[in-house]
C-alpha positions in Angstrom: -21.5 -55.6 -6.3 -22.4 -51.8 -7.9 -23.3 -50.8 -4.7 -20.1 -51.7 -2.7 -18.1 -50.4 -5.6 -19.9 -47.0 -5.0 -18.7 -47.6 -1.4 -15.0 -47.7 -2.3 -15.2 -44.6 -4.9 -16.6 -42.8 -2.4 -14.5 -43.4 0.6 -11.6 -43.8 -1.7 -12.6 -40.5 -2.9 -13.0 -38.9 0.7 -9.3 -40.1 1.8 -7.6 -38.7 -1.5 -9.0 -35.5 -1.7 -7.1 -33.0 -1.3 -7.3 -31.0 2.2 -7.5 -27.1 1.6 -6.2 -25.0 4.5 -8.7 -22.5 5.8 -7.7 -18.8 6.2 -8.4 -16.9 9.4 -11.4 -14.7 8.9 -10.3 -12.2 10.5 -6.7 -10.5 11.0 -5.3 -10.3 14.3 -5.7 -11.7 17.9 -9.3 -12.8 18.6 -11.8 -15.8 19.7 -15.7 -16.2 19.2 -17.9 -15.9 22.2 -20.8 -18.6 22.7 -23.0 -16.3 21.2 -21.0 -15.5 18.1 -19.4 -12.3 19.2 -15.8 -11.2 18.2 -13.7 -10.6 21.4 -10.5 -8.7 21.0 -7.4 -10.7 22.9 -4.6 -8.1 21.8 -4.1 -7.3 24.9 -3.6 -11.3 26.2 -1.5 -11.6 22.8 1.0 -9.3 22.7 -0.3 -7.5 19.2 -0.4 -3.7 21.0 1.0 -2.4 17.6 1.3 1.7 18.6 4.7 1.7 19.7 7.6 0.1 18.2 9.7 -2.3 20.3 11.8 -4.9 20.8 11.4 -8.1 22.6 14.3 -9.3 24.8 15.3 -12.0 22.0 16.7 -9.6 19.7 13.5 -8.7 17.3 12.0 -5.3 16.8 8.6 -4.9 16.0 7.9 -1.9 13.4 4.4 -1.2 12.8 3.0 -1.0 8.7 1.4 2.6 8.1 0.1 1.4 5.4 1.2 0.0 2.4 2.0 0.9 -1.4 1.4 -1.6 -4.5 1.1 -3.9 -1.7 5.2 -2.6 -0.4 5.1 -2.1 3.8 5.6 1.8 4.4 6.8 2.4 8.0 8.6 5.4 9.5 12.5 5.9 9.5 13.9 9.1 11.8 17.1 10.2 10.5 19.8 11.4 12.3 17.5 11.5 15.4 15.0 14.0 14.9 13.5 13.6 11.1 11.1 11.0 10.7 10.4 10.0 6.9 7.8 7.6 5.8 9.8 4.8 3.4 9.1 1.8 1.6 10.5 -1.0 3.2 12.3 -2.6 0.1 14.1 -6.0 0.1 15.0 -5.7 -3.0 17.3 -2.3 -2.9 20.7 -2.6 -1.8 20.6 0.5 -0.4 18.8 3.1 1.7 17.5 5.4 -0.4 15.8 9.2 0.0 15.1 12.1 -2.8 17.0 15.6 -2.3 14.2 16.7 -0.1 14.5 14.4 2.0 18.2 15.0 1.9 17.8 19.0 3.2 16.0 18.2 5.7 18.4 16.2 7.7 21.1 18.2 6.5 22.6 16.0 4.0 25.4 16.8 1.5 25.5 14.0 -1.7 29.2 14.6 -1.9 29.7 11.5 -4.1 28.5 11.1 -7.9 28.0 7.4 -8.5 25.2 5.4 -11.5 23.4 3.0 -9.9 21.1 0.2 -11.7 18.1 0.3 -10.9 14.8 -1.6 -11.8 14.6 1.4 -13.8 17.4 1.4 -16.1 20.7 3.3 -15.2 20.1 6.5 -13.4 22.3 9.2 -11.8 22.7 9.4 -7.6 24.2 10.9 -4.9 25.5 9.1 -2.1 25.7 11.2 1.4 26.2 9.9 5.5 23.3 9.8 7.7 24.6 10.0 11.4 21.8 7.3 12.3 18.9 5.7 10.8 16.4 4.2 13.2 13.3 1.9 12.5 11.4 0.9 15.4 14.1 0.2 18.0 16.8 -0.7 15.5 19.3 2.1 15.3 22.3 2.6 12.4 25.1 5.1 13.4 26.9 6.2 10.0 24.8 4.8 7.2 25.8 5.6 3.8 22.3 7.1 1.9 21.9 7.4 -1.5 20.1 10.2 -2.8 18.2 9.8 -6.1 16.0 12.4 -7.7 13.7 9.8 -8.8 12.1 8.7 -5.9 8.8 10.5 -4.5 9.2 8.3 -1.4 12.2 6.8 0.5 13.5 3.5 0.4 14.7 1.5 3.5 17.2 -0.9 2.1 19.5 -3.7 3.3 22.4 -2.0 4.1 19.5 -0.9 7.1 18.0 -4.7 7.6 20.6 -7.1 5.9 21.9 -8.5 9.2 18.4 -9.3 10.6 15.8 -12.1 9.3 12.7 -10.2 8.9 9.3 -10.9 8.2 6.6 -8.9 6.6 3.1 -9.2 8.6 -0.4 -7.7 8.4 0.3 -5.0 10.9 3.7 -5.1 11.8 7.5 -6.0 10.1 9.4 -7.7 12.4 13.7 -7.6 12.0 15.6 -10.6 13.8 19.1 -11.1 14.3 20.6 -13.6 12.9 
């Protein structure tokens, strides 16, 4: 009888355990050879990151430069010609540069406004960009704030709000809704 109750535990045991998914081991397209060996399939999948595009179904691919306390940063050319790196931030309402950034592209803050922030209450400027552009998603007359308290820019939903987007390993992707 002990031994066919052992039986049960064990089976019972195997069947309500709980299954654990398995992460890939290795980030991006791939398969294992016969032999063990890691063959690249970017080219077969579709993963050629270098250029940003966008698939006929309405979704642009921006590639990740890198990333900051774990935040995508990507490249943003204003106005056509000025290319920023920015955080992209789903959090911020707005797009957001410092004054540098501001001269640059030409930009006069010729509104005053106090904007909360996840910083307490600071001081801004809010200017026009002619266009913002990310990947192949272009913006003609964004309104930009410009804070002094930013060391880098922030790409914010007035940019993405219209578009579903997804944060990858290598790439952010924006759909339309």
């Amino acid at each position: 009888m002990k031994t066919i109750l052992s039986a049960v535990i064990v089976v019972a045991g195997i069947v309500l355990a709980p299954q654990t998914a398995q992460t890939q081991e290795q980030p991006g397209c791939f398969m294992r050879s016969a032999s063990g060996q890691v063959l690249d399939l970017s080219n077969v999948c579709g993963d050629n990151l270098s250029q940003p595009s966008i698939s006929p179904s309405g979704t642009y691919r921006i590639p990740i430069k890198r990333r900051d306390g774990g935040i995508p940063v990507i490249d943003v050319t204003f106005n056509g010609r000025q290319r920023f790196e920015m955080l992209l931030d789903t959090g911020a309402s707005a797009t957001t540069i410092n004054p540098s950034m501001a001269q640059a592209i030409g930009m006069n803050a010729n509104k005053q406004v106090s904007l909360a922030t996840a910083g307490g209450i600071v001081q801004a400027g809010i200017g026009r960009a002619n266009s913002v552009q990310a990947g192949g998603l272009v913006l003609k007359n964004v309104d930009v704030v410009v804070s002094p308290h930013l060391p880098i820019g922030l790409l914010g939903q007035n940019f993405f709000g219209d578009h579903d987007v997804t944060i990858k390993d290598k790439v952010v992707e924006l759909r339309i809704r």
